[in-house]
C-alpha positions as CSV (number, residue, x, y, z in Angstrom):
1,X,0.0,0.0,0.0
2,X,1.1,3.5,-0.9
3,X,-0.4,5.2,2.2
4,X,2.8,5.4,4.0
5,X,4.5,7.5,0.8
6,X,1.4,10.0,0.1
7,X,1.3,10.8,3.9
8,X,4.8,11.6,4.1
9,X,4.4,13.8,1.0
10,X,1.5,15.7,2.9
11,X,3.1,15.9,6.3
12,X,6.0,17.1,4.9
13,X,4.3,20.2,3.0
14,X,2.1,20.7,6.0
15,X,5.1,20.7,8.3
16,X,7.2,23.3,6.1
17,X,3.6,25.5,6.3
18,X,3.4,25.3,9.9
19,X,7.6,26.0,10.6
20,X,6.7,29.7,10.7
21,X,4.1,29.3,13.1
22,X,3.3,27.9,16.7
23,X,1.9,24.4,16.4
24,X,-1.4,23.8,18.9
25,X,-2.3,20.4,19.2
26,X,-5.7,18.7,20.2
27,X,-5.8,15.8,22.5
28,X,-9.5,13.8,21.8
29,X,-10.4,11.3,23.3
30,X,-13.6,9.1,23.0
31,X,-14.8,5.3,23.4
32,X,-15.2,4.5,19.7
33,X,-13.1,4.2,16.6
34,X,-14.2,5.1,13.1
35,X,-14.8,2.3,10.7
36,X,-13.4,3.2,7.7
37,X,-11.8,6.7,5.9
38,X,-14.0,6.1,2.6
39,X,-16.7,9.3,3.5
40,X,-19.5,7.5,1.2
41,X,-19.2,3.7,2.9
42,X,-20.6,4.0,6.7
43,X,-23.2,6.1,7.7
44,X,-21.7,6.0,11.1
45,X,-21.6,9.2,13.5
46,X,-17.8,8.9,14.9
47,X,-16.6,7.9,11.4
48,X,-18.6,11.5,9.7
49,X,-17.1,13.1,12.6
50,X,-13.5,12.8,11.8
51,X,-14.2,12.6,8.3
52,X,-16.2,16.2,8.2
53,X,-12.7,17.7,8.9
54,X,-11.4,16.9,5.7
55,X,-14.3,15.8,3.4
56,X,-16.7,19.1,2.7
57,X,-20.3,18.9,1.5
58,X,-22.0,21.8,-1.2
59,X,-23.4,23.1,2.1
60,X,-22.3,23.1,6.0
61,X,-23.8,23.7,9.3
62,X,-22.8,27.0,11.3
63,X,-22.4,27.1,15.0
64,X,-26.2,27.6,15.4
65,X,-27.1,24.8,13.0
66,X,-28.3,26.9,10.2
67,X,-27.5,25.5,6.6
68,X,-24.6,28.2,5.2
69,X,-22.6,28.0,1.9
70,X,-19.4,25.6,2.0
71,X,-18.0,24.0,-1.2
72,X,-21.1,26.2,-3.2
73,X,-21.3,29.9,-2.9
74,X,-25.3,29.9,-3.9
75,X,-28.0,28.1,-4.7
76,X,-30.7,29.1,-7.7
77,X,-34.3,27.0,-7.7
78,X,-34.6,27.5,-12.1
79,X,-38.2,25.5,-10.7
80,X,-39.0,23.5,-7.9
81,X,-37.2,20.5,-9.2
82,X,-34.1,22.2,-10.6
83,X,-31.6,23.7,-8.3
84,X,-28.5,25.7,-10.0
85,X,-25.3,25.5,-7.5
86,X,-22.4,27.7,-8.1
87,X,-19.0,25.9,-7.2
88,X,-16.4,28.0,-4.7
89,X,-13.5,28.9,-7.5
90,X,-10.0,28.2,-6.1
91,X,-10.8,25.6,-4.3
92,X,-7.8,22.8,-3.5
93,X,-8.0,19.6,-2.4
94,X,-5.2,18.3,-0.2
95,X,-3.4,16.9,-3.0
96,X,-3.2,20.7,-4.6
97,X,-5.6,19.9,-7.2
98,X,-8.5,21.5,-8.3
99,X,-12.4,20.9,-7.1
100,X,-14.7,21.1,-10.4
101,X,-17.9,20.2,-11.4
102,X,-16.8,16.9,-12.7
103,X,-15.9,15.9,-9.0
104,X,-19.4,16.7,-8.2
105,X,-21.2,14.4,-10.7
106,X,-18.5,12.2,-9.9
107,X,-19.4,11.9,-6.0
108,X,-23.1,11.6,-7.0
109,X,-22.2,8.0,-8.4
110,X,-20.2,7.1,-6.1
111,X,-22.5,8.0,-3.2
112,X,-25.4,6.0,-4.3
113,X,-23.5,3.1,-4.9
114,X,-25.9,0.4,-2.8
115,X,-23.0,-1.0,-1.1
116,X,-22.3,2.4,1.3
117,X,-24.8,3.4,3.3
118,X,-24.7,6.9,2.6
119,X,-27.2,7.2,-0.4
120,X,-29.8,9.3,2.6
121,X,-27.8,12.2,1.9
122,X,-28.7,12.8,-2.1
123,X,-32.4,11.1,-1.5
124,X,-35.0,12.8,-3.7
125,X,-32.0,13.5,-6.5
126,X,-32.3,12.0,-9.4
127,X,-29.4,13.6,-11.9
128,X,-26.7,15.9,-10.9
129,X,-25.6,17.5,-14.6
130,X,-22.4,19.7,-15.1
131,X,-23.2,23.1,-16.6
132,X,-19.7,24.2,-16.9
133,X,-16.8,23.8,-14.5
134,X,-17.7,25.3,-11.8
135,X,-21.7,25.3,-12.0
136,X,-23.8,22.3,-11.8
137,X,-27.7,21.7,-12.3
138,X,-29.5,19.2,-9.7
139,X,-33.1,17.5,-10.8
140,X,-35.0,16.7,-8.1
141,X,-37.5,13.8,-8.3
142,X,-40.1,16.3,-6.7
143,X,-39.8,19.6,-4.4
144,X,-36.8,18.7,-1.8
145,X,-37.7,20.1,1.7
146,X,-34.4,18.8,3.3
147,X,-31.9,19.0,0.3
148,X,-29.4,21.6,1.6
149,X,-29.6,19.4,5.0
150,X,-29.0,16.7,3.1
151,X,-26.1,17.8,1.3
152,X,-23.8,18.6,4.1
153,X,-22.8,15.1,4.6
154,X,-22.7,15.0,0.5
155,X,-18.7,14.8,0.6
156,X,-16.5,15.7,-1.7
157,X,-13.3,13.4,-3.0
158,X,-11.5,14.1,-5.8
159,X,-12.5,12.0,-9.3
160,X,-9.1,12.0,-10.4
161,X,-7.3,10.8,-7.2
162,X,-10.1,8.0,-7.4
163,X,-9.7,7.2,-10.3
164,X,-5.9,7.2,-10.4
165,X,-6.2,4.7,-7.1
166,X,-8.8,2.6,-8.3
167,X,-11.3,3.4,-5.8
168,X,-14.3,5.0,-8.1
169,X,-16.2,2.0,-6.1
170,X,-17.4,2.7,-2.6
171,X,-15.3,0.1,0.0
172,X,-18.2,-2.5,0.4
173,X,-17.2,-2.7,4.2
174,X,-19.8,-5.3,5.1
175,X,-18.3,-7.9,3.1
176,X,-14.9,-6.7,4.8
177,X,-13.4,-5.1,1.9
178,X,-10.6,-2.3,1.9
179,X,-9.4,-0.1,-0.9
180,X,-7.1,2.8,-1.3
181,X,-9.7,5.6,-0.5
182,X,-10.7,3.2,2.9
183,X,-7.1,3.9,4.2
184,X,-5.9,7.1,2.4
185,X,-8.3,10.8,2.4
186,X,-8.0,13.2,-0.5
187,X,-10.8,16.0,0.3
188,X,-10.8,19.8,0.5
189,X,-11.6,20.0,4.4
190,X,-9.7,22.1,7.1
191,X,-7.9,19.2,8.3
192,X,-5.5,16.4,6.3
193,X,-6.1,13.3,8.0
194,X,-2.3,12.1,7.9
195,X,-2.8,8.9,9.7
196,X,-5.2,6.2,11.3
197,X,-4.0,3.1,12.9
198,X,-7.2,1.3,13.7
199,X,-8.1,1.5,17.5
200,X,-5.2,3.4,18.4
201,X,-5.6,6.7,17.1
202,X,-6.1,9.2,14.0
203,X,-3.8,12.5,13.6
204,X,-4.5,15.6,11.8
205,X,-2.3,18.6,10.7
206,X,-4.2,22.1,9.8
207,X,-4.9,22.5,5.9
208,X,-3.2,25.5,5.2
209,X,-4.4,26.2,1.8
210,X,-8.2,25.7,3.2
211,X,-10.3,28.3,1.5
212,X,-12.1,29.3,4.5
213,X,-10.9,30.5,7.9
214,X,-10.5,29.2,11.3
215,X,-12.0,30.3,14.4
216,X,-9.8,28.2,16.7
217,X,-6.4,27.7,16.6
218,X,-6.0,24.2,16.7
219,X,-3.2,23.2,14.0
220,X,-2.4,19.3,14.8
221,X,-5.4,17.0,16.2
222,X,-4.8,13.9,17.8
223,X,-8.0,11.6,18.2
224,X,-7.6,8.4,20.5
225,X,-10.2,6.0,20.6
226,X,-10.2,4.2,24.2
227,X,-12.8,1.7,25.1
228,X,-12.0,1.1,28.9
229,X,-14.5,3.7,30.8
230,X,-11.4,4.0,33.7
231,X,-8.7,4.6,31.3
232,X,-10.3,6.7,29.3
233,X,-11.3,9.1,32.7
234,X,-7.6,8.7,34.1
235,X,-6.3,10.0,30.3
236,X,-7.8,13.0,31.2
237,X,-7.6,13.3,35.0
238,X,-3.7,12.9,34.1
239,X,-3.7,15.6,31.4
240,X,-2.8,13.0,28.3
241,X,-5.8,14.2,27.2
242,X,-7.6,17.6,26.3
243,X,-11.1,16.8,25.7
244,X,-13.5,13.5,26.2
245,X,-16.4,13.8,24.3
246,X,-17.6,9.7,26.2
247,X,-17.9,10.1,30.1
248,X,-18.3,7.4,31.7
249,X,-21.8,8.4,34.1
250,X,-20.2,6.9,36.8
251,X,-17.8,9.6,36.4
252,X,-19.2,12.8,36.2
253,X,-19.8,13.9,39.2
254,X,-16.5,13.4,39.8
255,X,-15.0,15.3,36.9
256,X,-17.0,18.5,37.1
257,X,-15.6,19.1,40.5
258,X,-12.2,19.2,39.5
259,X,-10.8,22.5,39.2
260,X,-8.6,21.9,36.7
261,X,-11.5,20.3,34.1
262,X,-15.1,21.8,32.8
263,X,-18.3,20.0,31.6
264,X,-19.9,21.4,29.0
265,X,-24.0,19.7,28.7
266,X,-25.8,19.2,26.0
267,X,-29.1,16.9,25.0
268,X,-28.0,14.5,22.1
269,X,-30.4,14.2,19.3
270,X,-29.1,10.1,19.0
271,X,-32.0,7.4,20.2
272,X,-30.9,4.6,21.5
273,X,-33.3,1.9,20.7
274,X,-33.8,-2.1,19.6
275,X,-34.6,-3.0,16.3
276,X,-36.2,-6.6,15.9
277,X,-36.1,-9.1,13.1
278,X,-39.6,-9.0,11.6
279,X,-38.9,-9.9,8.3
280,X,-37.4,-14.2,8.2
281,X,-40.0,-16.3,8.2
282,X,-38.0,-18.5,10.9
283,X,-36.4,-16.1,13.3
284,X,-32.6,-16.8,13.4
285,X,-30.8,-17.7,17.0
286,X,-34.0,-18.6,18.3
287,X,-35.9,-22.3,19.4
288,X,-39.1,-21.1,18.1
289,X,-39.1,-23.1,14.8
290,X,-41.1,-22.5,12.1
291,X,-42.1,-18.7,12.3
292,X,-41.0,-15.6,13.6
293,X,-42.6,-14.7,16.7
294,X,-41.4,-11.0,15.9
295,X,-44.1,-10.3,13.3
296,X,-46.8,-10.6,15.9
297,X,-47.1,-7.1,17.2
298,X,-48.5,-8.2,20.5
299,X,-45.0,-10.2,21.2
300,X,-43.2,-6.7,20.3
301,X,-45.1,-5.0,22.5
302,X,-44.1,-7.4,25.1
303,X,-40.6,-7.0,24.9
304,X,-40.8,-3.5,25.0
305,X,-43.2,-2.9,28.4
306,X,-40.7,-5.6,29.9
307,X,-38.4,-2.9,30.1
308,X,-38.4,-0.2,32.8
309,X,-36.6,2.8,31.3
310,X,-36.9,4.4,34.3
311,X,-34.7,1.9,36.4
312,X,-32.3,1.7,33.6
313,X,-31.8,5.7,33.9
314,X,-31.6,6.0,37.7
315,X,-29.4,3.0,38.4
316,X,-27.6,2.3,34.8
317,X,-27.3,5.9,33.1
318,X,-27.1,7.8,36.6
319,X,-29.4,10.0,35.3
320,X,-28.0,10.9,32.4
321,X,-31.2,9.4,29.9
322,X,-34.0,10.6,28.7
323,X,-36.5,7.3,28.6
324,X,-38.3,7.7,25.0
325,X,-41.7,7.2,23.5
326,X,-40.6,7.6,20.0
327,X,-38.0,7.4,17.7
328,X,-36.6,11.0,17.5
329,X,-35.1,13.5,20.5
330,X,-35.6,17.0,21.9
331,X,-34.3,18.9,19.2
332,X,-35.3,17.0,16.3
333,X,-38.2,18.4,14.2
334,X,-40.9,15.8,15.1
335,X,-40.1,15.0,18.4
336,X,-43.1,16.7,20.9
337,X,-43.5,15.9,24.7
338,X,-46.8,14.6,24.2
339,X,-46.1,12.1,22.2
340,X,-42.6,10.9,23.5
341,X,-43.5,9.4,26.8
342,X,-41.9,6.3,27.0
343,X,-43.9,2.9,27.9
344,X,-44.6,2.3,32.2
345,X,-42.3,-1.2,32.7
346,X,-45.6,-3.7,33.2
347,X,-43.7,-7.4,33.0
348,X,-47.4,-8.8,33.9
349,X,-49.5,-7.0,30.9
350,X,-46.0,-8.3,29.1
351,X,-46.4,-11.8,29.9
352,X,-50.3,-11.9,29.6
353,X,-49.6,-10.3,25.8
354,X,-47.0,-13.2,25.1
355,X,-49.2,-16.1,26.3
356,X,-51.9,-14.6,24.0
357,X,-50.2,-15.2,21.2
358,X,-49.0,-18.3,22.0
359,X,-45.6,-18.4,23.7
360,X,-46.7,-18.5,27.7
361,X,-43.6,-20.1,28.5
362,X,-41.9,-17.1,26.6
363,X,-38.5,-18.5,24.2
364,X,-35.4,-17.9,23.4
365,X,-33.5,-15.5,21.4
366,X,-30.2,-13.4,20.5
367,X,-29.5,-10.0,21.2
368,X,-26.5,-7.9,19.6
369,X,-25.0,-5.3,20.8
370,X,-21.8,-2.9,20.2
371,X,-19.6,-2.5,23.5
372,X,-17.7,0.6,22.6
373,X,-20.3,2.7,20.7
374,X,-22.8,4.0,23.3
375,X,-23.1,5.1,26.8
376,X,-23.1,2.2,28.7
377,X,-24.2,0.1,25.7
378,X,-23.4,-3.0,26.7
379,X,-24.6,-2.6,30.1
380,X,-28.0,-2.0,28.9
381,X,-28.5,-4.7,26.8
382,X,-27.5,-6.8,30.4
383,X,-30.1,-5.5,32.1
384,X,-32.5,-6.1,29.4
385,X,-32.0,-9.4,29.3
386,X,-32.5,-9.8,33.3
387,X,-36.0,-7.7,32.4
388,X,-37.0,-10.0,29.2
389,X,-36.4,-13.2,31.5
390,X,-38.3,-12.0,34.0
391,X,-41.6,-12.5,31.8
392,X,-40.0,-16.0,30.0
393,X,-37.7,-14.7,27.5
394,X,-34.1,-16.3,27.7
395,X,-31.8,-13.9,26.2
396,X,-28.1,-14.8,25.2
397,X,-26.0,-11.6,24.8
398,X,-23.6,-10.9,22.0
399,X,-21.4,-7.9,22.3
400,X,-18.5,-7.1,20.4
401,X,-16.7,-4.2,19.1
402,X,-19.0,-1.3,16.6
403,X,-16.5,-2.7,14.0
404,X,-17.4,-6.1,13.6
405,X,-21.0,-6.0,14.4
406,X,-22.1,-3.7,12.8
407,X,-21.0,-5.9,9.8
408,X,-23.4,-8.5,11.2
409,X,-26.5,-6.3,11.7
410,X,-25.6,-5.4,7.6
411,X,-25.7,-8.7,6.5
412,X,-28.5,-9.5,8.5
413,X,-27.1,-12.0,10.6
414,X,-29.4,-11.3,14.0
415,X,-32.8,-11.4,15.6
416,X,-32.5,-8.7,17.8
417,X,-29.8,-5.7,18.0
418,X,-29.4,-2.2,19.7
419,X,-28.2,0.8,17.9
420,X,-28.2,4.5,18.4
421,X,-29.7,7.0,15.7
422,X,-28.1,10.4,14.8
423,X,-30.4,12.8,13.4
424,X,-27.8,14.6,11.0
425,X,-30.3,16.6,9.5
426,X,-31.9,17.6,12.8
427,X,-35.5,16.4,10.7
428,X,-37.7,13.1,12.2
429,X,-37.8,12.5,8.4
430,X,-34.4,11.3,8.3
431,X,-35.2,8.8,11.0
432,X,-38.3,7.4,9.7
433,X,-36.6,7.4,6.1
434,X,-33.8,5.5,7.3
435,X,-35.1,2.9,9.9
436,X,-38.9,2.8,9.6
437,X,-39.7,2.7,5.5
438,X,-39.7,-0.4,3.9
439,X,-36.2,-1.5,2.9
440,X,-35.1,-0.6,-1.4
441,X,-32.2,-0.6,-3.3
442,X,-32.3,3.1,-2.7
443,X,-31.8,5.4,0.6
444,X,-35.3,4.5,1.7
445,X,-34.9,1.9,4.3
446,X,-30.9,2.0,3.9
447,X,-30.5,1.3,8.0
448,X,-33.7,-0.8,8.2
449,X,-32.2,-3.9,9.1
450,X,-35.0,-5.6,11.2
451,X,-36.7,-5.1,7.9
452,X,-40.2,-3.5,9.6
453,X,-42.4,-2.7,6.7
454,X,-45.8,-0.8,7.1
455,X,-47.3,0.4,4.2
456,X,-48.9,3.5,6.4
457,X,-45.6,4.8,7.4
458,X,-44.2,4.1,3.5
459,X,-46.7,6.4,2.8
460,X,-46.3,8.9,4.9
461,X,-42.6,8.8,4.7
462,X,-43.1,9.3,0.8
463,X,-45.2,12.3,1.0
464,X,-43.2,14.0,3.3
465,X,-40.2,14.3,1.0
466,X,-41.8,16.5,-0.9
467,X,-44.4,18.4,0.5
468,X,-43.2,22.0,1.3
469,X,-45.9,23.2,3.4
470,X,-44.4,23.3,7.0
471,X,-47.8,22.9,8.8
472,X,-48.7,19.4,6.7
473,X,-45.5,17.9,7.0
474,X,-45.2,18.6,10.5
475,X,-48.4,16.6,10.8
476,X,-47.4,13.8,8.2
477,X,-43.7,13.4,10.5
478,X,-46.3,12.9,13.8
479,X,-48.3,10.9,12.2
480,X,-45.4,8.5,11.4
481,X,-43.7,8.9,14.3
482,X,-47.0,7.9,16.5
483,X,-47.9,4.7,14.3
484,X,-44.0,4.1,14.6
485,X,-44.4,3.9,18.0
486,X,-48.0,2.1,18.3
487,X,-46.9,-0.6,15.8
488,X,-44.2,-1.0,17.6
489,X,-41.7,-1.1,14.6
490,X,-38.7,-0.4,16.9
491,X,-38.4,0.2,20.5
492,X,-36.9,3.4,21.4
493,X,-35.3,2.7,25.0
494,X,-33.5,6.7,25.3
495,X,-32.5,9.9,23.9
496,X,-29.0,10.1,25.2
497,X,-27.7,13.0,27.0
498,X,-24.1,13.5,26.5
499,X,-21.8,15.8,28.8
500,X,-18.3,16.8,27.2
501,X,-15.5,17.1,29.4
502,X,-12.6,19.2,28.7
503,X,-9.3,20.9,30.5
504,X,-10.8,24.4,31.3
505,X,-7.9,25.9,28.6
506,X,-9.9,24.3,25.9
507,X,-12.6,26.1,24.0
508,X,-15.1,24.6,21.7
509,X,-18.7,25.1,20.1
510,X,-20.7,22.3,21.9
511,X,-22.8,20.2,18.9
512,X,-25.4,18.1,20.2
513,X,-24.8,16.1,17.4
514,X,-22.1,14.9,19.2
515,X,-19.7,16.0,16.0
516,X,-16.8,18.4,17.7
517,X,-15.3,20.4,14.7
518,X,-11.5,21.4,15.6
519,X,-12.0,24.9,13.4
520,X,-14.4,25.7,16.4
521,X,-11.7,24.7,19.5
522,X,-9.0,26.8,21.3
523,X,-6.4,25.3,23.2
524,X,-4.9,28.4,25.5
């Protein structure tokens, strides 16, 4: 592999930039590792985190979460299904040359490529044409509500370093593939990304040739993923590290009253819930032979009152939960108090509903979980299942790294697994989209890996792509999110709350899409 070569080439004309001028690194440290450097394989929040700092979308988020120009300078609706972008001129990416249309068109391909799982993010496009070099035409299969939402995590990679490294394909990471752009990062971003050695840690140097300005003054980041809840606090406690973005809630209390560290809060828009297999007609992992007793709603239902969301914030989460009703968080369009109020625990009503439809002596099943992803996400899936065998359901655990099972939930090789939504776009419809609408060859369904399908929700998802009056998809997104939740298609367990921690020298913007950006942070 030539990553070794091209990284020394970019370190070396990033270090002669930064000779002149005082070098302020970036210590971050969190639980989990990306899973790959190709920005259009893995639709994965800690992956799109790192990535962001080098890969640019046509549009980008400012501190307030407004949509502002990034790799465009303006947008044109010619009609309401043809949008005009004008490209930023003099753009570079790290490699020194030049961003055009043809990279545009280029990424479009790439993107929707059905083995990533990044095709949300250009849903309702159907052609992106070049005018000339730096202007290109989008036609939209109808009016686009969330298209400049959509487009910031739209990334940009050069055609001609794809091409020259024969990775025009998207990694197919499922299936455990690697290619050049999985290990190597050619973008136009703030950041070069100059190294990643799986599970130990990624290193950045400042882009000096970035087009825009920074804020901050952060010129070298250094992100180390650590798994170990103590080690990870004791990194900081002992200065090793400037910033954890994954406390440990066992922990907090601690940390905030030490003088030389500050917390900054914040109310995630991620909802951790349990997706169920309702699509085999013989449920995998499981003694039940012959059927699948997750298509039966009542049994659904039954799993989810088993669970007291309550218990699992006071004693689990330390308080640091919010138990949910549906499938989308405080600060999401969508989410409303009156609808999200998670199920009362009722393991009696639970058991009545299983005998019902025929399993009184409840069964046995598989759940998966990720042990390095999620606050305490291993731990929860213990205690649910000591709550699922209280009402007859014997539960084996499997937890393993994100890295390898995520691959399993992909290929489609469990009954039951928990997983935490992002909601990049800050819109329920990106939610119900991804998860909830029945599974295609296309963005619709492209996390739907329990495989629900209910034609209701299909069509409420559908019309809500395109309807551009505010009041009636507002009411199309609540519709869907209460069948969602009445159906039972997943079962929200919380909408996570996430503290930062940081030494009190360190300044940052805090995102509650848990995405730090190092053009926003200060190191004093």
């Amino acid at each position: 592999m030539h990553f070794k070569r091209v990284l020394a080439v970019a370190a070396l004309a990033t270090g002669l930039a930064l000779s002149a001028a005082h070098a302020t690194t970036l210590k971050w440290g969190a639980q989990n590792d990306i899973l790959t450097l190709d920005p259009h394989s893995q639709n994965h929040a800690t992956t799109n985190a790192i990535l962001m700092h080098s890969y640019e979308g046509l549009t980008r988020y400012n501190p307030k979460f407004e949509v502002e120009p990034a790799l465009a300078t303006k947008w044109t609706f010619i009609s309401p299904t043809q949008v005009r972008f004008e490209l930023r001129k003099g753009v570079k990416f790290h490699d020194g040359s030049n961003f055009t249309a043809d990279d545009v068109v280029f990424n479009f391909g790439r993107i929707k490529q059905p083995q990533g799982t990044m095709s949300i993010y250009v849903t309702g496009i159907n052609e992106v044409k070049k005018v000339d070099d730096y202007t290109v035409d989008m036609t939209l299969a109808a009016p686009n509500p969330m298209l400049l939402r959509n487009l910031i995590d739209f990334r940009m990679m050069s055609k001609a370093w794809a091409e020259k490294n024969n990775s025009t394909n998207v990694q197919d990471y499922k299936n455990k593939e690697d290619n050049f752009a999985s290990r190597n990062v050619n973008g136009t971003g703030a950041y070069q990304i100059t190294a990643w050695q799986p599970d130990q840690k990624i290193t950045m140097t400042i882009n000096k040739n970035w087009w825009d300005k920074h804020s901050g003054n952060v010129t070298e980041v250094i992100y180390t993923p650590i798994k170990s809840d103590p080690t990870r606090v004791a990194a900081l406690l002992s200065g090793e590290l400037d910033m954890l973005t994954d406390l440990p809630t066992q922990d907090v209390a601690r940390i905030r009253g030490d003088s030389k560290l500050k917390v900054m809060d914040g109310n995630e828009v991620r909802t951790i819930y349990l997706a169920l297999d309702m699509h085999s007609p013989e449920l995998k992992y499981s003694d039940v032979k012959g059927k699948n007793p997750f298509k039966d709603k009542r049994v659904r239902e039954a799993l989810s009152i088993a669970i007291d969301r309550e218990l699992i914030k006071r004693n689990t989460m330390r308080g640091l939960s919010l138990p949910a009703g549906i499938m989308v968080a405080p600060g999401v369009n969508g989410n409303a108090p009156d609808i999200d109020v998670a199920p009362k625990a009722d393991p009696e009503r639970a058991k009545k509903l299983l005998a019902d439809a025929g399993y009184p002596n409840g069964f046995e099943v598989q759940l998966n979980c990720p042990n390095n992803r999620y606050v305490n996400d291993e731990e929860i899936c213990q205690n649910i299942t000591v709550m699922w065998a209280r009402i007859g359901v014997k539960t084996k655990l499997a937890a393993e790294s994100m890295a390898t099972f995520i691959q399993k939930v992909q290929n489609y090789d469990t009954s039951a697994y928990l997983l935490g939504w992002g909601v990049a776009t800050m819109d329920a419809q990106y939610t119900l989209q991804s998860l909830v609408r029945t599974k295609t060859t296309g963005a619709d369904g492209n996390f739907n890996f329990g495989r629900a399908s209910d034609p209701e929700v299909d069509r409420l998802v559908d019309a809500m792509k395109s309807e551009i009056d505010t009041t009636k998809r507002n009411a199309m997104i609540r519709e869907a999110l209460v069948r969602t939740r009445d159906e039972v298609l997943l079962i929200p367990l919380h909408h996570q709350l996430r503290p930062w921690a940081m030494k009190k020298n360190v300044d940052t913007v805090y995102r509650n899409d848990d995405r730090p950006e190092a053009r926003f942070t200060s190191v004093k």
